[in-house]
N, CA, C, O and CB atoms as a CASP TS submission, in Angstrom:
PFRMAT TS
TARGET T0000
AUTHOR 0000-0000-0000
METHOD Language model
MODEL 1
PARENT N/A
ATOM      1  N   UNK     1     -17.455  -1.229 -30.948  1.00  0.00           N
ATOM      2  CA  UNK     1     -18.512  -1.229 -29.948  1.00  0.00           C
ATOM      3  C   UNK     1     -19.773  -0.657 -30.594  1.00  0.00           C
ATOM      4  O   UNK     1     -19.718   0.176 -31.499  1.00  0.00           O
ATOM      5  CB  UNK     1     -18.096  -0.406 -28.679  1.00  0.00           C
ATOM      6  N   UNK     2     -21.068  -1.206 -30.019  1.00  0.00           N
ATOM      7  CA  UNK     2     -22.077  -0.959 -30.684  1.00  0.00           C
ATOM      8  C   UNK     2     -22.682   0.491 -30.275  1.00  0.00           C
ATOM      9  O   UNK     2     -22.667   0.586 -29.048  1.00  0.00           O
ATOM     10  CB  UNK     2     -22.945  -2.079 -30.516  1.00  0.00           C
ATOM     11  N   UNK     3     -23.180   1.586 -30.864  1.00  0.00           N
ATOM     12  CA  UNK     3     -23.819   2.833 -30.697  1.00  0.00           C
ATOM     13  C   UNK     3     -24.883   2.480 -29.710  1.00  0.00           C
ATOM     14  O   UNK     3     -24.855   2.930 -28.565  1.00  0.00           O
ATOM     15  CB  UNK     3     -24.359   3.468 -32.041  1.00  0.00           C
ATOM     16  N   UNK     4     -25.802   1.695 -30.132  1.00  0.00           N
ATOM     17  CA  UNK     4     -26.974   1.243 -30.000  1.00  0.00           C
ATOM     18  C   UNK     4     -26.711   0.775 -28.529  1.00  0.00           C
ATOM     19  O   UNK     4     -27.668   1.010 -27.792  1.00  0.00           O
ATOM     20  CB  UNK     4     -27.430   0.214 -31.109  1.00  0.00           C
ATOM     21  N   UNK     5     -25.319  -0.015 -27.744  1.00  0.00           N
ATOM     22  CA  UNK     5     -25.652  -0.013 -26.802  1.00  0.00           C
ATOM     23  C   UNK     5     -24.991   0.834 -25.683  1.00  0.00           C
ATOM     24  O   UNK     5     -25.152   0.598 -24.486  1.00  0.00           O
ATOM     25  CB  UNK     5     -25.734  -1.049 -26.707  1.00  0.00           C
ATOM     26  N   UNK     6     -24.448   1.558 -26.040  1.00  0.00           N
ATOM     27  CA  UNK     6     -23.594   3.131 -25.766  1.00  0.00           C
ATOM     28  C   UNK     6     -24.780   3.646 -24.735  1.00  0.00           C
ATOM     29  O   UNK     6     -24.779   3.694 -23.505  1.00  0.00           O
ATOM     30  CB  UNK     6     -23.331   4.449 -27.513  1.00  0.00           C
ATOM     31  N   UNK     7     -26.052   4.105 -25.943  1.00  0.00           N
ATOM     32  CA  UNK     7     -27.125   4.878 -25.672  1.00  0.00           C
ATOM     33  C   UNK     7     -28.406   3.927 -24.725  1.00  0.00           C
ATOM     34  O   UNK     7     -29.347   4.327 -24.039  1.00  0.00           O
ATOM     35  CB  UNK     7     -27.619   5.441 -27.203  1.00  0.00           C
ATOM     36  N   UNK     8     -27.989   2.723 -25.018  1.00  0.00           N
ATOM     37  CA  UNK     8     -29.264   2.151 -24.131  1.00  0.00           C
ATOM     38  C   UNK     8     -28.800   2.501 -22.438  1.00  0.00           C
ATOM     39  O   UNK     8     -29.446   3.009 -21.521  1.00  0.00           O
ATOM     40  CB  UNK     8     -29.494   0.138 -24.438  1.00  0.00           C
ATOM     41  N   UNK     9     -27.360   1.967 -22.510  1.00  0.00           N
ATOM     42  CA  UNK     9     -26.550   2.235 -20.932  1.00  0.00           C
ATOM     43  C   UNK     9     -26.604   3.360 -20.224  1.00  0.00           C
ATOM     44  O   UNK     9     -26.505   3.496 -19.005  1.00  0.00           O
ATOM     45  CB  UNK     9     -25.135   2.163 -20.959  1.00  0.00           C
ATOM     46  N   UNK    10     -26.822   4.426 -21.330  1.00  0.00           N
ATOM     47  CA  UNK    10     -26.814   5.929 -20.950  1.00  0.00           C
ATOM     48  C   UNK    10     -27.820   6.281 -20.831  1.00  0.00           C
ATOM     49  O   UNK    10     -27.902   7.275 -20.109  1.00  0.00           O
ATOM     50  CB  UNK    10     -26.293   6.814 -21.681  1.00  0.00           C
ATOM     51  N   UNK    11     -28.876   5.855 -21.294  1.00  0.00           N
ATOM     52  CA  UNK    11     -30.468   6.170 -21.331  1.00  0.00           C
ATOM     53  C   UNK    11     -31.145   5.448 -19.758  1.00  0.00           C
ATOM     54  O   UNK    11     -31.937   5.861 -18.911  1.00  0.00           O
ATOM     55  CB  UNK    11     -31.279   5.267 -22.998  1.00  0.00           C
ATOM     56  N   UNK    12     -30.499   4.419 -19.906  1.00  0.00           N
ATOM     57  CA  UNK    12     -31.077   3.493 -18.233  1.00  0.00           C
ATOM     58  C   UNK    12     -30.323   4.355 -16.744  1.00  0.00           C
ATOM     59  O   UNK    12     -30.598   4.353 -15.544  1.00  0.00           O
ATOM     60  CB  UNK    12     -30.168   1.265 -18.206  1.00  0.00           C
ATOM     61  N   UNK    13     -29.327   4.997 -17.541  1.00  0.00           N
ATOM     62  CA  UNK    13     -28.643   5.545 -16.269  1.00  0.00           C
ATOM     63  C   UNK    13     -28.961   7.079 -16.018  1.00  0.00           C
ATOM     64  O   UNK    13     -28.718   7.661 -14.961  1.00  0.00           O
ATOM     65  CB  UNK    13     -27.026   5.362 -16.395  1.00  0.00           C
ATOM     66  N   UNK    14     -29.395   7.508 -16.863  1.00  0.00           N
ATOM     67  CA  UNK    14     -30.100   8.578 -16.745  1.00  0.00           C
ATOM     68  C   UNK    14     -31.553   8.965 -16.129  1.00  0.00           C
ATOM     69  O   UNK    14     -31.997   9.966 -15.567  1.00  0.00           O
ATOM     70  CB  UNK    14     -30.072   8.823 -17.759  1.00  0.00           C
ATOM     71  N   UNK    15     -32.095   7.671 -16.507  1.00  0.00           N
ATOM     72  CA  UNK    15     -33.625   7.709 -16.121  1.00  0.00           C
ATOM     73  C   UNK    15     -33.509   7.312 -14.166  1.00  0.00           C
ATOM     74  O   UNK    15     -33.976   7.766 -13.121  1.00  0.00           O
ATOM     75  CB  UNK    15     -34.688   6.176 -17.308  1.00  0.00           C
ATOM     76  N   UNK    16     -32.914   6.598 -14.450  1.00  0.00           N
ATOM     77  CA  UNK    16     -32.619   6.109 -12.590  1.00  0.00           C
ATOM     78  C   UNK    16     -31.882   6.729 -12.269  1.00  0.00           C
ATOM     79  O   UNK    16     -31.516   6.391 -11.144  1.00  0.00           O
ATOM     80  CB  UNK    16     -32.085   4.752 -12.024  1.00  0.00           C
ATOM     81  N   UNK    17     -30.945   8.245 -12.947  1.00  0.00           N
ATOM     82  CA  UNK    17     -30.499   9.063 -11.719  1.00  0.00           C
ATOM     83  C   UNK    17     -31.548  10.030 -11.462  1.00  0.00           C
ATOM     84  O   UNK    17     -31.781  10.465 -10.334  1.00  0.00           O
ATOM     85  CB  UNK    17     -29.108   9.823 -11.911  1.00  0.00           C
ATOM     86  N   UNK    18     -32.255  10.406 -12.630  1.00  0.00           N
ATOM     87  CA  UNK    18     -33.433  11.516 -12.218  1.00  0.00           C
ATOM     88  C   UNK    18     -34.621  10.751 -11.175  1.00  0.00           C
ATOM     89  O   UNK    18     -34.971  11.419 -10.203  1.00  0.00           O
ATOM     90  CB  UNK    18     -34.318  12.129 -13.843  1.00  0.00           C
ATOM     91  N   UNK    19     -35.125   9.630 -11.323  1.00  0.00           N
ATOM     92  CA  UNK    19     -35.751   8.906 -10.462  1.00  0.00           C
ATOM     93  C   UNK    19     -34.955   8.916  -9.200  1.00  0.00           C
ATOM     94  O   UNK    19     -35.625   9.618  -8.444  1.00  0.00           O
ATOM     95  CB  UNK    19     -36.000   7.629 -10.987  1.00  0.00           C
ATOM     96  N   UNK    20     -33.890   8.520  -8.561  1.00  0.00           N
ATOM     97  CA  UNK    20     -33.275   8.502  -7.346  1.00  0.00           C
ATOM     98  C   UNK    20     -33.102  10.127  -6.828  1.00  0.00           C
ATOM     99  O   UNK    20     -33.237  10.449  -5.648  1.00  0.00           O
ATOM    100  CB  UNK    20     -31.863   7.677  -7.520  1.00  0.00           C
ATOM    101  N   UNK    21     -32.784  11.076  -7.909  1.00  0.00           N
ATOM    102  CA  UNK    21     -33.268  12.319  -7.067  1.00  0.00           C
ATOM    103  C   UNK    21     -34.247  12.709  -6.514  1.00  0.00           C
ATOM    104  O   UNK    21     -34.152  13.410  -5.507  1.00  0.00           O
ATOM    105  CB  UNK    21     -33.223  13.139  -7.486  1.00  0.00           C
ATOM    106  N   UNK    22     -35.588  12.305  -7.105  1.00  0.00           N
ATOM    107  CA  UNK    22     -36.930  12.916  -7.272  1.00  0.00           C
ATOM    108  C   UNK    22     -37.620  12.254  -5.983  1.00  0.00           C
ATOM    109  O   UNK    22     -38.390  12.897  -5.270  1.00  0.00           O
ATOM    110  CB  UNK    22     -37.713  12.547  -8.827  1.00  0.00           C
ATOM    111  N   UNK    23     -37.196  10.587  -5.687  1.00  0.00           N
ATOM    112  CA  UNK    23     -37.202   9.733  -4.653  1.00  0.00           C
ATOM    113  C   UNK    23     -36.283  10.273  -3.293  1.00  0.00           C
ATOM    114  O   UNK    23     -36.733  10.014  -2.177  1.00  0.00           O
ATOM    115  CB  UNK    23     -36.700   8.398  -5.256  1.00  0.00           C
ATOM    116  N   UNK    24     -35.397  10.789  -3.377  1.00  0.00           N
ATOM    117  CA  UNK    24     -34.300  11.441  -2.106  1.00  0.00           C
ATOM    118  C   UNK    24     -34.666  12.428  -1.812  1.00  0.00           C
ATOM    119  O   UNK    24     -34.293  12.711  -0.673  1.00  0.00           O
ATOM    120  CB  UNK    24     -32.859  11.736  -2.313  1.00  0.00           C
ATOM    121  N   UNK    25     -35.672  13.706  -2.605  1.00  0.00           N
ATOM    122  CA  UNK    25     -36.005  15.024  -2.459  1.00  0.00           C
ATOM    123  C   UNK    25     -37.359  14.332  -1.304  1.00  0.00           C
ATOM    124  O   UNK    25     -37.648  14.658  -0.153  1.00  0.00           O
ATOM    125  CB  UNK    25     -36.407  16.038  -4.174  1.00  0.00           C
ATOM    126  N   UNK    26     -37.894  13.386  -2.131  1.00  0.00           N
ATOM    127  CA  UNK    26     -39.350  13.348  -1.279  1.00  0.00           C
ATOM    128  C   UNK    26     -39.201  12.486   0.272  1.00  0.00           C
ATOM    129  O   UNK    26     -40.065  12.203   1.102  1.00  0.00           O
ATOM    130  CB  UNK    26     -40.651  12.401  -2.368  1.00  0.00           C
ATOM    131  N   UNK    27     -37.988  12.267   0.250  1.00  0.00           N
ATOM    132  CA  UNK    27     -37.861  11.692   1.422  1.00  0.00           C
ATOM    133  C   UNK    27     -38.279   9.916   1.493  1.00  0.00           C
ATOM    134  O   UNK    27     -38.867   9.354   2.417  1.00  0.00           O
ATOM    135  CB  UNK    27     -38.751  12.617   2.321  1.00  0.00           C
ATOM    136  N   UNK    28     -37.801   9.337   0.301  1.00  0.00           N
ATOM    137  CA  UNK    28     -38.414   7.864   0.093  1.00  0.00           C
ATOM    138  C   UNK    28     -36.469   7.235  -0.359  1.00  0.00           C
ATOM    139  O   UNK    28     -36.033   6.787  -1.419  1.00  0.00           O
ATOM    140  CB  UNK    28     -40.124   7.765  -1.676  1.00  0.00           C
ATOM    141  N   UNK    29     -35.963   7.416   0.600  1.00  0.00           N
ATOM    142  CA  UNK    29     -34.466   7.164   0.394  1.00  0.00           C
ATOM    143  C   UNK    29     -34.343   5.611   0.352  1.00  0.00           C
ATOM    144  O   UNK    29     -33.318   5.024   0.006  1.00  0.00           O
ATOM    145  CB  UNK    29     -33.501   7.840   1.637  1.00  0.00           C
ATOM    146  N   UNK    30     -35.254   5.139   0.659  1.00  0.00           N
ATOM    147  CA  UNK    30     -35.120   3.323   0.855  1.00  0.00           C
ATOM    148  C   UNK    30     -35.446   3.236  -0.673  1.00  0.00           C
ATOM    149  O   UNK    30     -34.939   2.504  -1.522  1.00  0.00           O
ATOM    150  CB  UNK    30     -36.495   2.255   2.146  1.00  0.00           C
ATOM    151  N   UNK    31     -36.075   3.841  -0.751  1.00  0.00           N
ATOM    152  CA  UNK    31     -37.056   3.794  -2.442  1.00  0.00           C
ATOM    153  C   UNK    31     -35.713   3.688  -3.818  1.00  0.00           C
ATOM    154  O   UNK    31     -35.504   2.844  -4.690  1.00  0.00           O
ATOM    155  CB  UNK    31     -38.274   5.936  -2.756  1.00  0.00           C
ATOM    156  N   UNK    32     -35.031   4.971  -3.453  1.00  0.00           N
ATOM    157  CA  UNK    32     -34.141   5.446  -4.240  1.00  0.00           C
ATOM    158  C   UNK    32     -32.693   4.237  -3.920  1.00  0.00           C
ATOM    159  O   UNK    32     -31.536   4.361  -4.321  1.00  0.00           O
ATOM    160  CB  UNK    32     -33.952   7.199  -3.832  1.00  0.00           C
ATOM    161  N   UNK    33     -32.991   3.671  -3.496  1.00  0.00           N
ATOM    162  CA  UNK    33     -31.633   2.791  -2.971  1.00  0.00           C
ATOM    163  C   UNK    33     -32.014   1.768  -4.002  1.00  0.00           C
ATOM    164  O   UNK    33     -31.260   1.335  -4.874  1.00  0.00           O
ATOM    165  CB  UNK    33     -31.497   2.144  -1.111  1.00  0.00           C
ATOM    166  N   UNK    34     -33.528   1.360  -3.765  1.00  0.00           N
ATOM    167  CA  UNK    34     -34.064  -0.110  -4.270  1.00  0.00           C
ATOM    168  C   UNK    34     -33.560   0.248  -5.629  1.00  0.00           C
ATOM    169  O   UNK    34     -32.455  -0.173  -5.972  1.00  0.00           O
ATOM    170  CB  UNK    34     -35.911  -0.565  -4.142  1.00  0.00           C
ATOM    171  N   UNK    35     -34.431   1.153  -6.611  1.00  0.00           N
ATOM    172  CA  UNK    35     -34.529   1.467  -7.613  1.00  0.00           C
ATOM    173  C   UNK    35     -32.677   1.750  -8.229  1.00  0.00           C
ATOM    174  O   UNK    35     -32.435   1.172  -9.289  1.00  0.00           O
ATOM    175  CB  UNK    35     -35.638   2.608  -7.493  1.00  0.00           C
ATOM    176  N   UNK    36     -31.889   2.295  -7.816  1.00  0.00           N
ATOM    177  CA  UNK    36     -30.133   2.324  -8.511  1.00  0.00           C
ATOM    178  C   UNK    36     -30.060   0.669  -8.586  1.00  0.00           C
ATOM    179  O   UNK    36     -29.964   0.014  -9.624  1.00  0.00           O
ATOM    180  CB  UNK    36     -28.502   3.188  -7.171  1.00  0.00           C
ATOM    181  N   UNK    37     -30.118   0.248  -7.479  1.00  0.00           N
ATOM    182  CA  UNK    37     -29.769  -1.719  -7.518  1.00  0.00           C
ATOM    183  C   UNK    37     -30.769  -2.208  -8.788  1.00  0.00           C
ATOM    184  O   UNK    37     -30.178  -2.896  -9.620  1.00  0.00           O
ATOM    185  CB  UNK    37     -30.476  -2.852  -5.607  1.00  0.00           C
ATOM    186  N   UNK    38     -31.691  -2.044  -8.962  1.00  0.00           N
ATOM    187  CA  UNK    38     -32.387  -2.243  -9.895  1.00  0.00           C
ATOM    188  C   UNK    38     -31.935  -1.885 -11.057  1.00  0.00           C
ATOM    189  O   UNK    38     -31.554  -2.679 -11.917  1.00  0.00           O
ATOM    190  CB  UNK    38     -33.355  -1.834  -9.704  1.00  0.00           C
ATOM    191  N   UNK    39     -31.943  -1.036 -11.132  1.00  0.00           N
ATOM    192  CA  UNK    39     -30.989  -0.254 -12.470  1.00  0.00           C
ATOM    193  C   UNK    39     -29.748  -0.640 -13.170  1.00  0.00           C
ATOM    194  O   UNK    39     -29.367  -0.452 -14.326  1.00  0.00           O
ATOM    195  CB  UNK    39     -30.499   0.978 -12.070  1.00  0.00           C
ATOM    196  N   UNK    40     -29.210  -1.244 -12.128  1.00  0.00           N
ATOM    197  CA  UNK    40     -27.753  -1.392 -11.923  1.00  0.00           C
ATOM    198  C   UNK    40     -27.807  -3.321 -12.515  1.00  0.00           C
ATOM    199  O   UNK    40     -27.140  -3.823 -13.419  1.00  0.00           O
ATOM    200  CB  UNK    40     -27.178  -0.929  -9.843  1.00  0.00           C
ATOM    201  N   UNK    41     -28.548  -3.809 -11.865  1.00  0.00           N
ATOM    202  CA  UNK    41     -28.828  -5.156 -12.560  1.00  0.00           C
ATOM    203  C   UNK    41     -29.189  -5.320 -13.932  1.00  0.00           C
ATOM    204  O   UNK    41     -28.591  -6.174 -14.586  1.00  0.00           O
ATOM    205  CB  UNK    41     -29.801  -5.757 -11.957  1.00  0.00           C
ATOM    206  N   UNK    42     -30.592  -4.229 -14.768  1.00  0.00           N
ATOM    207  CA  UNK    42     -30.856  -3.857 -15.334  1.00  0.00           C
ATOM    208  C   UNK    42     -29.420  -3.761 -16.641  1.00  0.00           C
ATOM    209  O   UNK    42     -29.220  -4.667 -17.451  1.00  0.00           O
ATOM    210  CB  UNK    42     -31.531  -3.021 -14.622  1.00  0.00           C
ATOM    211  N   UNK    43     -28.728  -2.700 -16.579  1.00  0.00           N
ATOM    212  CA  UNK    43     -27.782  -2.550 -17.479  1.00  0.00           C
ATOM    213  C   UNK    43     -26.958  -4.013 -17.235  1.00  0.00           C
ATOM    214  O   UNK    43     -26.725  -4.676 -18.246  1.00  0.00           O
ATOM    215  CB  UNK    43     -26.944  -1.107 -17.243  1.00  0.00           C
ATOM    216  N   UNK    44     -26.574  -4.462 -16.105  1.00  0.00           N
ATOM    217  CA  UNK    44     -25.611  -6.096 -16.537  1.00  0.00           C
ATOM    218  C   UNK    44     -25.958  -7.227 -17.016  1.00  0.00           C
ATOM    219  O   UNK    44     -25.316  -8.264 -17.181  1.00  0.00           O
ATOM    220  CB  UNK    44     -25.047  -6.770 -15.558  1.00  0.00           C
ATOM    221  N   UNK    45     -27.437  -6.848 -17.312  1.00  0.00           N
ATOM    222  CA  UNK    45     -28.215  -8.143 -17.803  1.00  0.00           C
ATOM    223  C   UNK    45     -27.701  -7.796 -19.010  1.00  0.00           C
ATOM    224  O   UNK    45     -26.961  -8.599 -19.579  1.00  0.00           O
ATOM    225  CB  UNK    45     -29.946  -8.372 -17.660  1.00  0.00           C
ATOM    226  N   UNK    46     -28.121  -6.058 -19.835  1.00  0.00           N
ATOM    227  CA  UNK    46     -27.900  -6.288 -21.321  1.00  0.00           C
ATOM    228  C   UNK    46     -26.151  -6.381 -21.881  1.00  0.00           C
ATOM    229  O   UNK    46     -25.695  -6.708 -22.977  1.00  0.00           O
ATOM    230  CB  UNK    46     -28.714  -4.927 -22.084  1.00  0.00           C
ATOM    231  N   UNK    47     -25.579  -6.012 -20.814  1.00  0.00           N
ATOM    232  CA  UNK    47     -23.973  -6.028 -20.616  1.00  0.00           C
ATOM    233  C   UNK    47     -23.448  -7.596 -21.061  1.00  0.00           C
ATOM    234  O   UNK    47     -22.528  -7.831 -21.845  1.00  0.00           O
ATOM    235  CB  UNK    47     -23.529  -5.667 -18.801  1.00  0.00           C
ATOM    236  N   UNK    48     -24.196  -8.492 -20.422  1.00  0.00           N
ATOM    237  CA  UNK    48     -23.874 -10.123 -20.351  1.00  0.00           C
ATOM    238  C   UNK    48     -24.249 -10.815 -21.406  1.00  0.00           C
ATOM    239  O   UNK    48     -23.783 -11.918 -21.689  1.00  0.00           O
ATOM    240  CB  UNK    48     -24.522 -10.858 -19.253  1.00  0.00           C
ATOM    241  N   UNK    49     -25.180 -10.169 -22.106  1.00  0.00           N
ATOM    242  CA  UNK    49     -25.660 -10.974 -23.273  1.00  0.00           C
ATOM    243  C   UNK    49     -24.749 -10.228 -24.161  1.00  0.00           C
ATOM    244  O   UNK    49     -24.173 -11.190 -24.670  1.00  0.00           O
ATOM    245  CB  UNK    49     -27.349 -10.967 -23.674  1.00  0.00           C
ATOM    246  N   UNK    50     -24.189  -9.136 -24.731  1.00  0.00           N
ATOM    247  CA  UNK    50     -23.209  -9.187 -25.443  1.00  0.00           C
ATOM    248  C   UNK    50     -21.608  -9.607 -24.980  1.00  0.00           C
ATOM    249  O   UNK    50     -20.751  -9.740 -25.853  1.00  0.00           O
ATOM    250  CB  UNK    50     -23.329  -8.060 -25.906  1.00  0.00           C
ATOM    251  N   UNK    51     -21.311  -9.787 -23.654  1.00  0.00           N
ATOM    252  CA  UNK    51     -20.480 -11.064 -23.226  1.00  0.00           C
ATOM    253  C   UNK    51     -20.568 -12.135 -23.741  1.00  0.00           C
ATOM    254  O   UNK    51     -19.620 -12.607 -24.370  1.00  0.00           O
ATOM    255  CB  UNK    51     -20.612 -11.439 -22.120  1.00  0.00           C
ATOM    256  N   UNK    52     -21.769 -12.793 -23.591  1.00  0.00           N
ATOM    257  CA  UNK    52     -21.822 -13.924 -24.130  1.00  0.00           C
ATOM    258  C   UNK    52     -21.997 -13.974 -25.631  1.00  0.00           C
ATOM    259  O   UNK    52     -22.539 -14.987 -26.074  1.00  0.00           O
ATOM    260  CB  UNK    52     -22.732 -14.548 -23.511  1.00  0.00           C
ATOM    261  N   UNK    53     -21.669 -13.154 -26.372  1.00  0.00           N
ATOM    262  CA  UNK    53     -21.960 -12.791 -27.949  1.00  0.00           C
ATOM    263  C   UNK    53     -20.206 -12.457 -28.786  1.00  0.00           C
ATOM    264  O   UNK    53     -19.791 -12.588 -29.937  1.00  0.00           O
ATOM    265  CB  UNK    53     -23.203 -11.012 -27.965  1.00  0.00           C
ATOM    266  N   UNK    54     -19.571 -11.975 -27.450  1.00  0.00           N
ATOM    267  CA  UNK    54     -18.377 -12.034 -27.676  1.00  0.00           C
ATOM    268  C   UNK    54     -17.592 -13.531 -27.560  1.00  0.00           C
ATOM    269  O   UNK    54     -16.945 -14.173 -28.389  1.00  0.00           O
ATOM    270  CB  UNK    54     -17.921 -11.074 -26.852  1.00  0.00           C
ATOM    271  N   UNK    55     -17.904 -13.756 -26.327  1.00  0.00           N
ATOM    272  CA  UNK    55     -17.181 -15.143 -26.177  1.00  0.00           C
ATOM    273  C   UNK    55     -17.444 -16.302 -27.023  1.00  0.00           C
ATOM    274  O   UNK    55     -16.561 -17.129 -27.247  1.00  0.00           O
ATOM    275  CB  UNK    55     -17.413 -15.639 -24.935  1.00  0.00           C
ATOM    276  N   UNK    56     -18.743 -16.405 -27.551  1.00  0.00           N
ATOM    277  CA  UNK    56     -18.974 -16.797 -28.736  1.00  0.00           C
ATOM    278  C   UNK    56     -18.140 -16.966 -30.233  1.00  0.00           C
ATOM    279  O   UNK    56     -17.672 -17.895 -30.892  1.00  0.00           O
ATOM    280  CB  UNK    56     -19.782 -16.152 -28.813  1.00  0.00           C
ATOM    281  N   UNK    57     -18.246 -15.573 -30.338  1.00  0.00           N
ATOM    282  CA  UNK    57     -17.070 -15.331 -31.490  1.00  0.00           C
ATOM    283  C   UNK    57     -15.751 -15.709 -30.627  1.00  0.00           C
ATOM    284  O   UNK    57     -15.319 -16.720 -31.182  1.00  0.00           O
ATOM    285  CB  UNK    57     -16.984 -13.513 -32.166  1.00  0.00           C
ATOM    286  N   UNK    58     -15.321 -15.546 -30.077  1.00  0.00           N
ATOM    287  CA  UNK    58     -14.245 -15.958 -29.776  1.00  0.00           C
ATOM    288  C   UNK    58     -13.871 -17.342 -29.669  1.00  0.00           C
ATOM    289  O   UNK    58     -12.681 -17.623 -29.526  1.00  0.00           O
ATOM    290  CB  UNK    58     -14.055 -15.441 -28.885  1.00  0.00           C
ATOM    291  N   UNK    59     -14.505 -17.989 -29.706  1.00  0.00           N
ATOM    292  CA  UNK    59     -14.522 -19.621 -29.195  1.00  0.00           C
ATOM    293  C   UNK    59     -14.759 -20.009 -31.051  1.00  0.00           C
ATOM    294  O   UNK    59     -14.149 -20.933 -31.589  1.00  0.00           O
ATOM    295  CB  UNK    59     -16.285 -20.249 -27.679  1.00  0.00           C
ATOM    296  N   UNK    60     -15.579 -19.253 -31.673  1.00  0.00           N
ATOM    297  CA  UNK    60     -15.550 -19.634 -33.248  1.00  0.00           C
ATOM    298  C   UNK    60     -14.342 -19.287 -34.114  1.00  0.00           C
ATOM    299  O   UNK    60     -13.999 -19.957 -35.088  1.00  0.00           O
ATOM    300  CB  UNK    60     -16.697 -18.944 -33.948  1.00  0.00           C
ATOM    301  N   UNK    61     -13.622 -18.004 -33.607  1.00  0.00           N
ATOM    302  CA  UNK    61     -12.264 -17.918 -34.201  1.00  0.00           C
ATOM    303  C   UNK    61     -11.466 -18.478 -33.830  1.00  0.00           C
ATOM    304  O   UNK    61     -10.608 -18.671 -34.692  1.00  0.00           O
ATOM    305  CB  UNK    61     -11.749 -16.995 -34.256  1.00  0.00           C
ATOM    306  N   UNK    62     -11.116 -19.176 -32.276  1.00  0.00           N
ATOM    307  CA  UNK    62      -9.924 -20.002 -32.435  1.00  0.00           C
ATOM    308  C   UNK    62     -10.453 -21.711 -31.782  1.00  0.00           C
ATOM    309  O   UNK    62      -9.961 -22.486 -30.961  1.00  0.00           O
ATOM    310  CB  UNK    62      -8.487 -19.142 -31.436  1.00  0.00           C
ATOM    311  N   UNK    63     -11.911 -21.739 -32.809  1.00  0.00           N
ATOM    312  CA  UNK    63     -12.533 -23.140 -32.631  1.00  0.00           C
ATOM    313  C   UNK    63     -12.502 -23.806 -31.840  1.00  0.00           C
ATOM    314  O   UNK    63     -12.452 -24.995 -32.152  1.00  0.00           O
ATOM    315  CB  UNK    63     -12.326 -23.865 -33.225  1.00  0.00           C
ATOM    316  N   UNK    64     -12.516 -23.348 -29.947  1.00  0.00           N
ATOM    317  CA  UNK    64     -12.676 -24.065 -29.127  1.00  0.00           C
ATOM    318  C   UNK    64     -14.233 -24.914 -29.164  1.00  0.00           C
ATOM    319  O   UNK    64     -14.508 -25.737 -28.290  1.00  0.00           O
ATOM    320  CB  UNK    64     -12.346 -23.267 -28.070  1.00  0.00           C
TER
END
């Protein structure tokens, strides 16, 4: 597994939990809802493209 995307996953999930606190303290809870879903799409976009980077190789090793 790649380091590189260890830390991107952990870095996006970090930034949108301190944002969803800072949004729930001020009383903008719709705000903080939008922004996790966002986030949350965010990491499965870069999740899917190494899906599709796997399945790739996989389809080249047993030459489908």
């Amino acid at each position: 597994m790649d380091v590189e995307l260890i830390i991107k996953v952990a870095g996006v999930g970090m930034i949108v939990a301190v944002l969803c606190q800072v949004l729930s303290r001020a009383g903008r809870d719709d705000h903080a809802t939008l922004l996790s879903i966002s986030g949350i799409v965010i990491i499965l976009l870069i999740i899917v493209e190494k899906i599709g980077d796997l399945i790739g190789a996989l389809r080249g090793v047993f030459g489908l």
